[in-house]
C-alpha positions as CSV (number, residue, x, y, z in Angstrom):
1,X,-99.6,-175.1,-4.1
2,X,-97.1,-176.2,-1.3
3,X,-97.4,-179.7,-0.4
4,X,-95.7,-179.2,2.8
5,X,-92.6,-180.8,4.2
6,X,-93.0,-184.3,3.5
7,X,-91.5,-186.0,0.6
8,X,-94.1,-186.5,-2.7
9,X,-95.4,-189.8,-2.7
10,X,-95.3,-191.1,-6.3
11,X,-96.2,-194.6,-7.5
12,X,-95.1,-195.3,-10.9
13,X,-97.0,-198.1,-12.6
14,X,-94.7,-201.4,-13.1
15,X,-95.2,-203.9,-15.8
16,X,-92.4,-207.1,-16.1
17,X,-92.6,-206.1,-19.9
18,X,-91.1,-202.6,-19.5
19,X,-88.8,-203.0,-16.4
20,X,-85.8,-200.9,-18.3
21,X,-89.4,-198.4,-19.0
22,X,-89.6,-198.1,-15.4
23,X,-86.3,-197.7,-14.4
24,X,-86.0,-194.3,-17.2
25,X,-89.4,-193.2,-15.7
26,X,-87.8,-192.9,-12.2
27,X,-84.5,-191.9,-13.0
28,X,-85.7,-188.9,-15.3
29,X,-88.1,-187.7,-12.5
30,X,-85.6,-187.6,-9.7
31,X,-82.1,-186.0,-11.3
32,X,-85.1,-183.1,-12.6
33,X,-87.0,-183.0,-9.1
34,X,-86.1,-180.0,-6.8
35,X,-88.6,-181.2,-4.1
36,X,-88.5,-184.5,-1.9
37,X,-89.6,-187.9,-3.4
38,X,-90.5,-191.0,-2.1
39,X,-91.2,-193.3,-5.1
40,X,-93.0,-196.6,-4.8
41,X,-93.1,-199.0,-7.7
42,X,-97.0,-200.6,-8.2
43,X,-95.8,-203.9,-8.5
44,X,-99.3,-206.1,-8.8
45,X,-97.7,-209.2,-7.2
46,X,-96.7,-207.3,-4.4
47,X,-100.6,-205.6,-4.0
48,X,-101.7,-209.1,-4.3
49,X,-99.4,-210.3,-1.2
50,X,-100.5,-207.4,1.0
51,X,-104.4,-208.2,0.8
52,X,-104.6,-205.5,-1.2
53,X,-105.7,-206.4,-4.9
54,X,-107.7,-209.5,-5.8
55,X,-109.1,-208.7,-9.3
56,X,-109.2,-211.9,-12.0
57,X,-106.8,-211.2,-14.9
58,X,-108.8,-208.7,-17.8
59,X,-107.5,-209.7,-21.0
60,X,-108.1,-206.0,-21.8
61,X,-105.8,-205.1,-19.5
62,X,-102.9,-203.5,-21.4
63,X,-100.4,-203.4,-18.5
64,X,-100.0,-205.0,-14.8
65,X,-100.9,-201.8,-13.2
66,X,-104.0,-201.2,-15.2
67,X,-106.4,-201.3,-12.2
68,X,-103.6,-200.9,-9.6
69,X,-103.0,-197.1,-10.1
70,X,-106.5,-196.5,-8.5
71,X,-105.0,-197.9,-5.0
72,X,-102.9,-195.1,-4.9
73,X,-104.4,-192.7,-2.5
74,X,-105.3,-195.7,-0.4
75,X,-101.3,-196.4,-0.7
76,X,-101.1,-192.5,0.8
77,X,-102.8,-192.9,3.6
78,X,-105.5,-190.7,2.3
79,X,-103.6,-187.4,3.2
80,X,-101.9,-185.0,1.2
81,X,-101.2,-185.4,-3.0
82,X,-99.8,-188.2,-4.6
83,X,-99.0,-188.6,-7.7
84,X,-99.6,-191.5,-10.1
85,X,-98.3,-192.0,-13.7
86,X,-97.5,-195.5,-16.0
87,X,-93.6,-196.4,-16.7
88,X,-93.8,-194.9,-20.0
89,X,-92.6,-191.5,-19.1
90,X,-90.0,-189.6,-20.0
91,X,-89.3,-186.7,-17.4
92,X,-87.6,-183.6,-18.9
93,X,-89.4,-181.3,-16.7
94,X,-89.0,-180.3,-12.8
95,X,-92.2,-182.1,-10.6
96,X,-92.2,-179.2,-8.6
97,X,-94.0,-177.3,-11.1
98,X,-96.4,-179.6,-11.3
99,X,-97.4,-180.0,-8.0
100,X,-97.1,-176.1,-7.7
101,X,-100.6,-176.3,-10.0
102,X,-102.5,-179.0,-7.4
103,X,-105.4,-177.2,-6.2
104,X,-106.7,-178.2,-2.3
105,X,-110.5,-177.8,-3.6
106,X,-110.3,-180.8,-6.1
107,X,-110.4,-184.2,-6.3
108,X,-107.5,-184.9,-9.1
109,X,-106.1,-183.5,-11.6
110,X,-104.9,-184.6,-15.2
111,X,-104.5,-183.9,-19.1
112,X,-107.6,-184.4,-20.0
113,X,-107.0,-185.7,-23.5
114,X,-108.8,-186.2,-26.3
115,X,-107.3,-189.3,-27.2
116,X,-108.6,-191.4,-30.2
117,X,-106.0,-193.7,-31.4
118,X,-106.3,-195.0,-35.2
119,X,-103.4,-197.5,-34.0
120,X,-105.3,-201.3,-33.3
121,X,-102.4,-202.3,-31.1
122,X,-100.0,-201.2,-29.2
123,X,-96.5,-201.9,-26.9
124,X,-95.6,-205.6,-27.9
125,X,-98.7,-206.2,-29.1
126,X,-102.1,-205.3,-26.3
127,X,-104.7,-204.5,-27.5
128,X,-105.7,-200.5,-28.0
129,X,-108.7,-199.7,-26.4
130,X,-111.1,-197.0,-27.3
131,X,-113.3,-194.9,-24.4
132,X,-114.0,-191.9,-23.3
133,X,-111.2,-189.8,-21.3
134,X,-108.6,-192.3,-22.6
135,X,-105.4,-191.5,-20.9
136,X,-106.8,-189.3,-18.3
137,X,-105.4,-191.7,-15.9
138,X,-102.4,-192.2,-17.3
139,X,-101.4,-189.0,-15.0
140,X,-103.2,-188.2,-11.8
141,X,-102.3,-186.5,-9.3
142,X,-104.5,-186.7,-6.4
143,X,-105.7,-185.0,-3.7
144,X,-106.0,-188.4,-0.8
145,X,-107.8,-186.7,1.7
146,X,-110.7,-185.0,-0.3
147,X,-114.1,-187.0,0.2
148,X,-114.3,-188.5,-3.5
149,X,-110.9,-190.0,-3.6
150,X,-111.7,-191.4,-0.3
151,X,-114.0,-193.6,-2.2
152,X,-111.3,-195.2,-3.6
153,X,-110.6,-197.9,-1.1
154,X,-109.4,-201.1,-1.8
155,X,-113.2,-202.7,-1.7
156,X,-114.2,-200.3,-5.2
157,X,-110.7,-200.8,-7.0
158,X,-111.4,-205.0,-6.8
159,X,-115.2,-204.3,-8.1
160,X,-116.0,-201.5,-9.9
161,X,-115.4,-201.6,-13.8
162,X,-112.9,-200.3,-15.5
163,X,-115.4,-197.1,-17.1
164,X,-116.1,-196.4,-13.4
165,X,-112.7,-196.2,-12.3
166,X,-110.9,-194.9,-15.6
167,X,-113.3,-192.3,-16.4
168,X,-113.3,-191.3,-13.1
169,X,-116.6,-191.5,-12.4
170,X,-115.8,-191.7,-8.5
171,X,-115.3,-188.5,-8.6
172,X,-117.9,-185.3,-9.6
173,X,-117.0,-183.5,-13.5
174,X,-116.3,-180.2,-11.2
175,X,-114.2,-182.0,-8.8
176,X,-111.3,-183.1,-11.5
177,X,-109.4,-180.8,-12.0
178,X,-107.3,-179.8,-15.5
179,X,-103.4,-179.8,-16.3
180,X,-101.5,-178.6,-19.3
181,X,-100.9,-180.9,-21.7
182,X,-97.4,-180.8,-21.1
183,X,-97.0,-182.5,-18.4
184,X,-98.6,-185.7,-20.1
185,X,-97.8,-185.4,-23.8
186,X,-98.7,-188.4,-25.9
187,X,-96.1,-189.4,-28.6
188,X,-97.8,-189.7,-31.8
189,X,-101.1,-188.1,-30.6
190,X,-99.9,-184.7,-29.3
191,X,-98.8,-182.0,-31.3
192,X,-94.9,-180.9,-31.2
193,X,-94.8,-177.7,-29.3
194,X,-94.0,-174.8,-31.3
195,X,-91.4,-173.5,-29.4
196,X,-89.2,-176.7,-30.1
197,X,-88.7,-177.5,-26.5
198,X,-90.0,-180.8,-25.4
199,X,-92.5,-181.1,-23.2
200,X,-92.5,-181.7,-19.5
201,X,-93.5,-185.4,-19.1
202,X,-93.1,-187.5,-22.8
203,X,-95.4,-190.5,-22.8
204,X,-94.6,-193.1,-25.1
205,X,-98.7,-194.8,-24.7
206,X,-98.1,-196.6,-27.8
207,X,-94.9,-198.1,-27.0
208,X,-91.4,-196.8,-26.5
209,X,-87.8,-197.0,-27.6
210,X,-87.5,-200.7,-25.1
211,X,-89.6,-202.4,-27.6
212,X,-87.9,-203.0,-31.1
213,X,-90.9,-202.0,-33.3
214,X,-91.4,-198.8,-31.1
215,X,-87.6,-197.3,-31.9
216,X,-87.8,-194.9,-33.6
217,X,-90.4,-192.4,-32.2
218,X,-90.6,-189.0,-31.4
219,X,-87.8,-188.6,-28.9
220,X,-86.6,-191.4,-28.7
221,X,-83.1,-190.0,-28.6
222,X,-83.7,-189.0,-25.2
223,X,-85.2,-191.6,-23.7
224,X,-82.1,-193.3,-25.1
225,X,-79.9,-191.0,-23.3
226,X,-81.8,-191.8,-20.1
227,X,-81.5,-195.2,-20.2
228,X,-77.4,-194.8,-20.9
229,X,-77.4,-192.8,-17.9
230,X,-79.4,-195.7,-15.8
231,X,-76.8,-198.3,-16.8
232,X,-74.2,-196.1,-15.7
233,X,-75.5,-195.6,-12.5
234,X,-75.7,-199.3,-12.1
């Protein structure tokens, strides 16, 4: 699909944990990109000054922008797609192509995993959660302007639970819309690809290469690379 001749909005999730996460995150995504970007941190603070997001802290919560991702379309001025995804990515694959698989009819699209971690925590330490469509939302890419993510306004992202809004129960099971695993592959879930490339989008949902206990993943290498590559930009 073409989105047209605006930039992509993208929000990227942002945790003070994983600031050098984030930073790899953005960087990877723009030196692949071959479309216009206009990338917006989700800093919760920030949300909170606007008027935006009032929630009480969760304790199950894993991250800052557990909630906050949901404001996105809202952040979009309900028109056009945006695309979400947490700071735990690791881009090795053009956007482009990804938004090239939006379709106008649906609410959102996403890997829709499988995910059943046997892990009981996770990053530095949060506690792993069990649900159902764990990590759907990990990755969304939304369509702002259709009628069911225009019920994502501010008032539902500060009330409803987290089933509603993870499971993406705002939205009908015809209406989401699915993406190939690659572009949302979980380290230590997802199975290697057999052709020995990596995939698109690496998501390190159990912890990455910026925490010491998480160092030596599947690809960490390159998320390493990335982050050199950050610092030299600096």
């Amino acid at each position: 699909m073409d989105i047209g001749p605006e930039p992509l909005r993208v929000f990227i999730g942002w945790d003070s944990r994983e600031q050098e996460a984030y930073a790899v995150a953005e960087h990877s995504l723009r030196r692949r990109a071959s479309i216009p970007l206009d990338v917006r941190p989700l800093r919760q603070s920030d949300l909170r000054e606007a008027g935006l997001y009032s929630r009480e802290a969760d304790p199950l919560a894993a991250t800052e922008f557990t909630y906050t991702r949901f404001l996105t379309p809202l952040l979009a001025g309900f028109h056009g797609h945006a695309l979400f995804f947490d700071c735990d990515f690791l881009w090795t694959g053009d956007v482009a192509e990804l938004v090239a698989l939006a379709d106008p009819d649906l609410a959102v699209s996403c890997v829709q995993h499988d995910h059943r971690p046997s892990e009981s925590t996770k990053m530095d330490g949060a506690i792993q959660t069990r649900y159902p469509r764990k990590n759907w939302s990990s990755l969304m890419l939304f369509n702002c302007a259709h009628p069911s993510t225009r019920r994502l306004d501010a008032g539902v992202v500060n009330t409803e639970t987290g089933a509603f809004l993870h499971r993406m129960a705002w939205a009908a099971d015809e209406e989401i819309g699915a993406l190939p695993a690659e572009w949302n592959w979980l380290e230590g879930a997802s199975e290697r690809p057999i052709d020995g490339r990596p995939p698109k989008a690496i998501h390190f949902t159990r912890g990455g290469p910026w925490f010491p206990q998480w160092r030596h993943v599947a690809f960490a290498d390159r998320w390493l690379e990335e982050l050199r590559l950050v610092h030299e930009k600096r």
